[in-house]
C-alpha positions in Angstrom: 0.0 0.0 0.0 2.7 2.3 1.1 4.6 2.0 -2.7 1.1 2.0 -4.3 0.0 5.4 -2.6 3.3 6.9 -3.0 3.6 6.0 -7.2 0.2 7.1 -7.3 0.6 10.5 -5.3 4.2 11.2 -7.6 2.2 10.5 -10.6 -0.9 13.3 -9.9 2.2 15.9 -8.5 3.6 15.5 -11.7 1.3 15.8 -14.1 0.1 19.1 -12.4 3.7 20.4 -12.3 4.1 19.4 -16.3 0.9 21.8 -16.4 1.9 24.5 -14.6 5.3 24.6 -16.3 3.4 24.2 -19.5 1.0 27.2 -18.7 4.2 29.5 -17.5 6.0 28.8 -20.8 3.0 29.0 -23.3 2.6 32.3 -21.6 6.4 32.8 -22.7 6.1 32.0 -26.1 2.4 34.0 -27.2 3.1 36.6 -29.8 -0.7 37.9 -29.1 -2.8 39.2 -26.0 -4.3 36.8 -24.1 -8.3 37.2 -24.9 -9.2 35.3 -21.4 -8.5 36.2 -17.3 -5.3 36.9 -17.5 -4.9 37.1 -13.7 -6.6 33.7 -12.9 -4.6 31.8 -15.7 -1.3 33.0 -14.3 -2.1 32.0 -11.1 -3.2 28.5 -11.6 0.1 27.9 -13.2 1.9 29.7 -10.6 0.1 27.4 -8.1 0.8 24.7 -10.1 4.2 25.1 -10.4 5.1 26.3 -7.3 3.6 24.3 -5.1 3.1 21.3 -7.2 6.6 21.2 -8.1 8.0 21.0 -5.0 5.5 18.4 -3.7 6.4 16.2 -7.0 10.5 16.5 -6.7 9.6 15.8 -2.0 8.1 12.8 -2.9 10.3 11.5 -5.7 13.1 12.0 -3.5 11.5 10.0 -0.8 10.3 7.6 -3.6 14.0 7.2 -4.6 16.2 6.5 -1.7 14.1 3.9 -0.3 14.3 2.0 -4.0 16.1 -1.2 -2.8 15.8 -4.5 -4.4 12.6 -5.1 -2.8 10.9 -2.2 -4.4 12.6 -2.1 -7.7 10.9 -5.1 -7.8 7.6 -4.3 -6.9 4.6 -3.8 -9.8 4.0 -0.2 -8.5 7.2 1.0 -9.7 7.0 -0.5 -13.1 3.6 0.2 -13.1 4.7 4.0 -12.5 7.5 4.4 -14.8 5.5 2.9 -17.7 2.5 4.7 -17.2 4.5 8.3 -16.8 6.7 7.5 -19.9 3.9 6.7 -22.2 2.0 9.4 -21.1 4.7 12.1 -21.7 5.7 10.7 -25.0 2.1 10.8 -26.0 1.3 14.2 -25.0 4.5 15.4 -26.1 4.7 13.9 -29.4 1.2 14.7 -30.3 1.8 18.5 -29.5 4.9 19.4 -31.1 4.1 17.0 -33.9 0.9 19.2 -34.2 3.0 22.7 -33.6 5.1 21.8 -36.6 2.0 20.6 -38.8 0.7 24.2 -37.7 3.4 26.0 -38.8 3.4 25.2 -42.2 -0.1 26.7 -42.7 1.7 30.0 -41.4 -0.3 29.1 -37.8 2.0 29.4 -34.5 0.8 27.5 -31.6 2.6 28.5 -28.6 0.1 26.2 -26.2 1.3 23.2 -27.9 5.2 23.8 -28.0 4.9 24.7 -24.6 3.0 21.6 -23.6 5.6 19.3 -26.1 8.5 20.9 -24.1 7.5 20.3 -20.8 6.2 17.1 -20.8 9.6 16.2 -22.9 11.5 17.1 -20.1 9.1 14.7 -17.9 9.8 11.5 -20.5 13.6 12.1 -21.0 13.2 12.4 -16.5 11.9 9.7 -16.7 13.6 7.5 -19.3 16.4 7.9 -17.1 15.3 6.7 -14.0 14.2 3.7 -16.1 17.3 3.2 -17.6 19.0 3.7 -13.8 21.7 0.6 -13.3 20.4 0.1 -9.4 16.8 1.9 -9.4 15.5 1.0 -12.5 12.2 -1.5 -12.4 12.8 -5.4 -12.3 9.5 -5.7 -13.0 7.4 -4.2 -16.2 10.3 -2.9 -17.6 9.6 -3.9 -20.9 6.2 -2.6 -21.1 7.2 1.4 -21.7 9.5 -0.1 -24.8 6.6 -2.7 -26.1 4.0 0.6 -25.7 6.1 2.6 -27.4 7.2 1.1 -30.1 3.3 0.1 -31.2 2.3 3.9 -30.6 5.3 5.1 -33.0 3.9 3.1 -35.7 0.4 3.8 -35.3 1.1 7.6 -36.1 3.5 6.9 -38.7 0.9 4.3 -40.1 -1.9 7.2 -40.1 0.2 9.7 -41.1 1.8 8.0 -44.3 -2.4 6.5 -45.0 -3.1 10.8 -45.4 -0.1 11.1 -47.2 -0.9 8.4 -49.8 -4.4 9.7 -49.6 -3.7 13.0 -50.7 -1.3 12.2 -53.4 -3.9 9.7 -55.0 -6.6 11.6 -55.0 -4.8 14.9 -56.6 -2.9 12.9 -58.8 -5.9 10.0 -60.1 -8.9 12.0 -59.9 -7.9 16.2 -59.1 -11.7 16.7 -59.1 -12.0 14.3 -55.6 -9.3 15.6 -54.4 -8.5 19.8 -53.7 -8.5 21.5 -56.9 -6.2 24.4 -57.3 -4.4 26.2 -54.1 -1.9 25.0 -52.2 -3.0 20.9 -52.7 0.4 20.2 -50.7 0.1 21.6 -47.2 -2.1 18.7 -46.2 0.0 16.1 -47.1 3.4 18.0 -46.1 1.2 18.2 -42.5 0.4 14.3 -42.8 4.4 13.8 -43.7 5.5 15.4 -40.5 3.4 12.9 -38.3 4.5 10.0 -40.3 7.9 11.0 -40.0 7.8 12.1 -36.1 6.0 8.6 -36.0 8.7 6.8 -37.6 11.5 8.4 -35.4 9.6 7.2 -32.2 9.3 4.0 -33.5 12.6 3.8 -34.8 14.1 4.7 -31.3 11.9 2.0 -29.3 12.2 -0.9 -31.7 15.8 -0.5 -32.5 17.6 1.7 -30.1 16.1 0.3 -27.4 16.0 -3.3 -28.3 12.0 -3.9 -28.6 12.7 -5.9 -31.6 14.9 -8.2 -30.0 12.3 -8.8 -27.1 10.7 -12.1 -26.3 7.9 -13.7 -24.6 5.0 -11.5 -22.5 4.2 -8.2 -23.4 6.1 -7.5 -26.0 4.8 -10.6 -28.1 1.3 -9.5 -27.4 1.8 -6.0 -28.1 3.7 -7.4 -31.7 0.6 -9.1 -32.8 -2.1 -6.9 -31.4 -0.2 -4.0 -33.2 1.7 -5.0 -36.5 -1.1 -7.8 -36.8 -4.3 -7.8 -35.8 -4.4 -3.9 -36.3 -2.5 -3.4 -39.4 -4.1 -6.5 -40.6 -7.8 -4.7 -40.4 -6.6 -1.6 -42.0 -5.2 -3.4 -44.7 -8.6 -5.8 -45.4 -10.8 -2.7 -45.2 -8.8 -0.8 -47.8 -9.1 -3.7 -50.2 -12.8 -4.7 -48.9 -13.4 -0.9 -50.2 -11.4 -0.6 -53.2 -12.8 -3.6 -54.4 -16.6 -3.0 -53.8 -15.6 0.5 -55.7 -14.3 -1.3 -58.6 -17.2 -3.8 -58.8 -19.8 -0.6 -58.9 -17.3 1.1 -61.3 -18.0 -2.1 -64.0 -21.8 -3.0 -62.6 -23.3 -0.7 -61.4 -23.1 2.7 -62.5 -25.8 4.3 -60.4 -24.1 6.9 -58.6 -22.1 10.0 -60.4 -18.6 9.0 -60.8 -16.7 12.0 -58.7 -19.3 10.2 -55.9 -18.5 6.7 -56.8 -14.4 7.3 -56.5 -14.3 10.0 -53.3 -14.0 6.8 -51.1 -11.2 5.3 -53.4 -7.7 7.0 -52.2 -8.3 6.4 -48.9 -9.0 2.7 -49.3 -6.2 2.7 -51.8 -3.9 4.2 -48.8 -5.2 2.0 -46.3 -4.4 -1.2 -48.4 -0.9 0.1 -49.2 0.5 0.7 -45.9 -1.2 -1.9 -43.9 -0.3 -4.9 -46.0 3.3 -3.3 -45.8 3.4 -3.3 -42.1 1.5 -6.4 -41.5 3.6 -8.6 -43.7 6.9 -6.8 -41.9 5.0 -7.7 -38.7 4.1 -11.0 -39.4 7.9 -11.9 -40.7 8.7 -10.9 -37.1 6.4 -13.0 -35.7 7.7 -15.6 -37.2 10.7 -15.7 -35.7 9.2 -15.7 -32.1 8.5 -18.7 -29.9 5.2 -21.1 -31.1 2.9 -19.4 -29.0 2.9 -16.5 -31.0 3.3 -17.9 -34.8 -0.1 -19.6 -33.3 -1.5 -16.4 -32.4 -0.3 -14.9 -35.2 -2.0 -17.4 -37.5 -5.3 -17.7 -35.4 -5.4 -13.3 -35.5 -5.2 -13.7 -39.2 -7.8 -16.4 -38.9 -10.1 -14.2 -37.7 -10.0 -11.0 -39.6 -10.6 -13.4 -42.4 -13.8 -14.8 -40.8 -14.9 -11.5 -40.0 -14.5 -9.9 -43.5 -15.9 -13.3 -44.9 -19.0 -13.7 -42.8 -20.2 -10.2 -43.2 -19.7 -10.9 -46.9 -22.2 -13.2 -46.4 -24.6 -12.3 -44.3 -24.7 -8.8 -46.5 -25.1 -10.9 -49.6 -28.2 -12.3 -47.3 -29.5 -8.8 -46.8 -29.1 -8.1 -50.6 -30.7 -11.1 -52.0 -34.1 -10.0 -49.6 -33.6 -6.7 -50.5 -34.3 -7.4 -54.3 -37.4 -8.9 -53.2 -38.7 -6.1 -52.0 -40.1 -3.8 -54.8 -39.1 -0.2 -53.2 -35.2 -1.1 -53.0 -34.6 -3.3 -56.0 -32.1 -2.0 -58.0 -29.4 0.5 -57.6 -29.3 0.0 -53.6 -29.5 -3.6 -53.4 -27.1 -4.2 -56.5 -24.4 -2.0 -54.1 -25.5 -4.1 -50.9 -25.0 -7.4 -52.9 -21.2 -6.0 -54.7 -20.2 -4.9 -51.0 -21.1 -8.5 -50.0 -19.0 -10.0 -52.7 -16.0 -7.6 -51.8 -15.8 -8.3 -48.3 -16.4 -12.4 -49.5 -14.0 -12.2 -51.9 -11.5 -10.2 -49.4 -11.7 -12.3 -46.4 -12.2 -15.6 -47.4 -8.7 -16.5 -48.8 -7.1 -14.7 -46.1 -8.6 -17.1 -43.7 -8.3 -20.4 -46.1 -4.8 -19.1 -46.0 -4.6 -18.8 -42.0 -6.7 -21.6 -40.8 -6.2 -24.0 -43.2 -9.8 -26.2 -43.1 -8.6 -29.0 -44.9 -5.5 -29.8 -42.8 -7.6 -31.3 -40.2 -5.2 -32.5 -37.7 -2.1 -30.6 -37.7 -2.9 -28.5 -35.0 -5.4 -30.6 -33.1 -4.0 -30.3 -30.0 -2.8 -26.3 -30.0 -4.3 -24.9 -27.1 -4.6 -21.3 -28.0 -6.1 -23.1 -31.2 -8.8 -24.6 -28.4 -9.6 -21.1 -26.9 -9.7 -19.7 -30.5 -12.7 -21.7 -31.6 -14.4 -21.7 -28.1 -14.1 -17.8 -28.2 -15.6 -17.5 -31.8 -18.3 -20.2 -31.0 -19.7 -18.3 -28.1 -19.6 -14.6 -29.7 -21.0 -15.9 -33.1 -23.9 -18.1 -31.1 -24.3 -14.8 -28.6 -24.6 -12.4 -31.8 -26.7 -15.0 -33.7 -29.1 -15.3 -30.3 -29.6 -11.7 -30.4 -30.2 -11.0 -34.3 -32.9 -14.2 -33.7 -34.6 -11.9 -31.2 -34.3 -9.0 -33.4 -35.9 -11.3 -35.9 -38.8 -12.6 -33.6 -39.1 -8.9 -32.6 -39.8 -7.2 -36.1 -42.3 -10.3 -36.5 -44.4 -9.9 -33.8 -44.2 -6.0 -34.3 -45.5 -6.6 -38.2 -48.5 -8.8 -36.7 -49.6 -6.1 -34.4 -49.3 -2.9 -36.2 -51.7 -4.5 -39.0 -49.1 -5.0 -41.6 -48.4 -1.0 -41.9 -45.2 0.6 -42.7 -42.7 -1.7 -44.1 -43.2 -5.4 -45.6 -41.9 -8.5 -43.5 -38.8 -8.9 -45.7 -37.7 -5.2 -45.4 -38.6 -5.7 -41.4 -35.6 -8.4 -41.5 -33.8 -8.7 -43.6 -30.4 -7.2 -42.1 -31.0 -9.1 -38.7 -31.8 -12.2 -40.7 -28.6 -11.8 -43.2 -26.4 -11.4 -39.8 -28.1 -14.5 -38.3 -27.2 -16.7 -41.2 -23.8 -15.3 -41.1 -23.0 -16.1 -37.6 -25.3 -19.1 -37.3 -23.0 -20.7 -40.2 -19.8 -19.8 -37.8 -21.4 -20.9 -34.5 -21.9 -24.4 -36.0 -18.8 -24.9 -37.9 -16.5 -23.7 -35.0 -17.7 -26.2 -33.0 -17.9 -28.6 -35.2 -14.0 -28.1 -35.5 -14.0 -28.0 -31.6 -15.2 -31.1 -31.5 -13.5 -32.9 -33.6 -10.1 -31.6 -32.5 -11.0 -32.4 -28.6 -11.6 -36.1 -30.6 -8.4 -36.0 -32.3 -6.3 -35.1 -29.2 -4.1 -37.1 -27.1 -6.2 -37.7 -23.9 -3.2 -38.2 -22.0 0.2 -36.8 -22.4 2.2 -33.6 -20.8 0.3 -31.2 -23.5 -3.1 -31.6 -21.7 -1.5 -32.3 -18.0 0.4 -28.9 -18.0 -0.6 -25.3 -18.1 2.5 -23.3 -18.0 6.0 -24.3 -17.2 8.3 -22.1 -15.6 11.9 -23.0 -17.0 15.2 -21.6 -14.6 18.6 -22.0 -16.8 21.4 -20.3 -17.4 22.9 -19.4 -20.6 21.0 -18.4 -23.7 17.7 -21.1 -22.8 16.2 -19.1 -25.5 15.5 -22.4 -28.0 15.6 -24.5 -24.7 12.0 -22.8 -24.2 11.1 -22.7 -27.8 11.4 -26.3 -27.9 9.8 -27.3 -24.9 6.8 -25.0 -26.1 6.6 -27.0 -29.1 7.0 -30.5 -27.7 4.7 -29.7 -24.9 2.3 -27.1 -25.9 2.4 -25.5 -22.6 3.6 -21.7 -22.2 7.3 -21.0 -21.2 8.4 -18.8 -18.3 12.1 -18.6 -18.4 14.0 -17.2 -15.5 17.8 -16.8 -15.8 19.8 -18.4 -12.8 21.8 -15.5 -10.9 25.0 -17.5 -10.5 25.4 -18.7 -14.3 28.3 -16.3 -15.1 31.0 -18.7 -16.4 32.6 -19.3 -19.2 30.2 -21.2 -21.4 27.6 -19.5 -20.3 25.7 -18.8 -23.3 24.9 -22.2 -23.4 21.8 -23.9 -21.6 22.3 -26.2 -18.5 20.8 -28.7 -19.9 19.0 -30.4 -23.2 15.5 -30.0 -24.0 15.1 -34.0 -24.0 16.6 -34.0 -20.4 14.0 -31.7 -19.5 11.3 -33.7 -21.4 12.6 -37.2 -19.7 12.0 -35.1 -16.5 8.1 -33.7 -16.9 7.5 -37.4 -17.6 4.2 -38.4 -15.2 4.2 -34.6 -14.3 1.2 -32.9 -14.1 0.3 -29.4 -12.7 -1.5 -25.7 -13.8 2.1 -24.5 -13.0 5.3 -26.7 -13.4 8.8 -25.4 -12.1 12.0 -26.7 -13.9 15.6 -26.1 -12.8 18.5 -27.1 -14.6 21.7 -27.3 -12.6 25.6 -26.9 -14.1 26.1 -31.0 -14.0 23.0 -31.6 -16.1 20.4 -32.7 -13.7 16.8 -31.2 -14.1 14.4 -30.8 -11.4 10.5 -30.9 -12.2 8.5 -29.6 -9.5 4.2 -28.8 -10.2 3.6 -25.8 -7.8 -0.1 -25.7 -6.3 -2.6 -23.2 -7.0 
């Protein structure tokens, strides 16, 4: 409680000393009279400043020379120093990135520089006491680099989609895009966030080792990131592009400066997140099993997603042109959006999930959670578009039959029930047949995680116990392994495998010692 109170308490006195020293030097830097209370602005920051200051450098000095080795390694430092670093970098990225963007429309913004500044001061303050040899975190430490890196490459993902955007549309179509004028400001703007994206990425992922990181947080943060995220951007821009073609040569219904507005963007999109993802998922590769499954299962997913609401609006189409006040142009572009997303999605999960390979990863357990998770969100959305059904039916029977017709009453709810219906029963189909193909016995269904002590690079030692056992690695590096082959393991992997023999547990410790013996010991709960 006392480190929790204390990280919490430094945290708030900081931010409101960032913000009064922000507020002194925005008043520093205005060129113009101030238009509000002068008097009550200055005296906030003064307060601020002042008196929060103070309070903020009392407490981290008390904070600091208590920092032994029992809390360096508690969560609320960690917890503290990540939070604080990713704050500042966010708040001072965002507002110089967006005083420089200003400035090239001629704008100076002397809030934001002043804001950048201070709470730059605040990270580099705080990257320091992170990078401290005998106060820096034991634990978390890792999280501020993970956090950062995947923030860097967001912006510079957005900013180089505007870029692209910009150029496409003044260089494919002028009349979509700004015609006349100064048609470079916006993406020179868009250019300076990509770039001021790209350096912060650059500096977590290479200077400060992100991309060398393993296991945890950073693995998660790799595929939520330069996967699952870049992977949506990417199928959305070619869901769209597509479904703009297929009206382009179909269905011509709409003016064509209307039917291509949408198309640089989607044409952006596509461009820079199939770049990142396939950069992302060559990474990925390279990690542990665990995440080449999770990797393949994310993938796996935005497929089905992009493919089962191709279907269920291809539903919703096909009952729309029943209905004689939306057949035509509307439904035709319901029914091409369908095929797009189908056509989109589909391959990319044939591709990821492989149907037809039916026991190759039978026994995967993240495969196991994957299809219990998509089997209880498609049956929970299928459960509620069945009520939405049931609802619009009972409502037609007691209005009278006014208003709309039965079909145009259900037919969106109805399309999304087929959809998900259709993924509800083949996922567990799958389930069940893998939980049929699995060993019933064996260490991959008798262990949850095992938590592996070596010293030396154990680095494949864990790889290959992850694949031979299917149970999550810990590894913990022994404290007296400095010798001189120590960047090899204490011991094989098939020592360690002869030892987990008849062992069973949620949570499975392993030590390797210098002579070669292994030690299995299941932990309790």
């Amino acid at each position: 409680m006392r480190r929790l109170i204390l990280t919490l308490l430094l945290l708030v006195l900081v931010t409101i000393a960032a913000s009064g020293v922000s507020g002194l030097l925005g008043r520093l830097l205005q060129t113009e009279a101030d238009l509000g209370d002068p008097i009550a602005g200055l005296a906030l920051s003064l307060a601020f400043t002042l008196i929060g200051g103070p309070l903020a450098v009392l407490v981290w000095w008390w904070l600091w020379r208590r920092l032994d080795g029992t809390d360096r390694s508690s969560v609320a430092w960690g917890l503290y120093l990540s939070a604080v670093a990713t704050i500042s970098l966010i708040v001072f990225s965002t507002s110089l990135l967006g005083a420089i963007a200003d400035l090239v429309r001629g704008t100076w913004s002397p809030d934001a520089v002043a804001t950048g500044v201070a709470w730059l001061a605040v990270w580099i303050l705080h990257r320091i006491m992170w990078a401290h040899p005998t106060k820096s975190p034991l634990r978390l430490a890792r999280v501020p680099i993970a956090l950062g890196a995947g923030y860097g490459l967001g912006v510079a993902a957005l900013g180089a989609i505007r870029v692209l955007e910009a150029v496409f549309a003044e260089a494919t179509l002028p009349s979509v895009g700004s015609v006349g004028g100064a048609w470079w400001l916006s993406p020179l703007q868009a250019a300076i966030w990509a770039v001021g994206g790209a350096g912060i990425w650059w500096w977590h992922w290479r200077r400060d080792g992100a991309v060398a990181m393993r296991g945890g947080f950073p693995d998660v943060a790799l595929v939520l990131t330069g996967v699952l995220g870049a992977g949506a951007v990417a199928l959305g821009g070619f869901g769209v592009s597509l479904w703009i073609g297929l009206r382009a040569a179909l269905d011509r219904s709409l003016p064509w400066r209307d039917l291509l507005e949408p198309l640089p963007l989607a044409v952006a999109a596509a461009a820079v997140g199939v770049v990142v993802w396939l950069s992302h998922r060559r990474v990925a590769t390279e990690r542990s099993a665990g995440t080449r499954s999770a990797t393949r299962l994310v993938e796996a997913g935005l497929g089905l997603i992009a493919a089962a609401s191709g279907v269920g609006i291809i539903a919703n189409a096909l009952l729309a042109s029943l209905t004689p006040s939306l057949a035509g142009g509307d439904a035709r572009a319901l029914l091409l959006g369908g095929l797009a997303s189908l056509a989109v999605g589909a391959p990319v999960w044939w591709a990821a999930w492989h149907p037809l390979d039916t026991a190759a990863h039978a026994a995967d357990a993240g495969r196991r959670v994957y299809l219990v998770a998509v089997f209880g969100v498609s049956a929970l959305v299928a459960i509620v578009a069945l009520l939405v059904v049931g609802y619009r039916v009972f409502e037609l029977v007691l209005d009278g039959g006014a208003g709309e017709g039965l079909v145009e009453r259900i037919r969106a709810p109805f399309g999304l029930l087929l959809a998900t219906a259709a993924v509800a029963g083949y996922h567990f189909a799958v389930w069940r047949r893998d939980r049929a193909a699995a060993p019933t016995t064996g260490r991959v269904r008798s262990i949850g995680r095992i938590i592996l002590v070596a010293g030396g690079d154990d680095t494949s030692l864990a790889q290959q116990l992850e694949a031979a056992t299917g149970a999550p690695v810990t590894r913990w590096t022994r404290a007296d392994a400095q010798r001189a082959d120590a960047h090899r393991p204490d011991a094989s992997a098939d020592a360690v495998l002869r030892a987990l023999e008849g062992v069973s547990g949620r949570r499975v410790l392993v030590v390797t010692g210098r002579d070669g013996a292994v030690e299995a010991v299941p932990l309790v709960d």
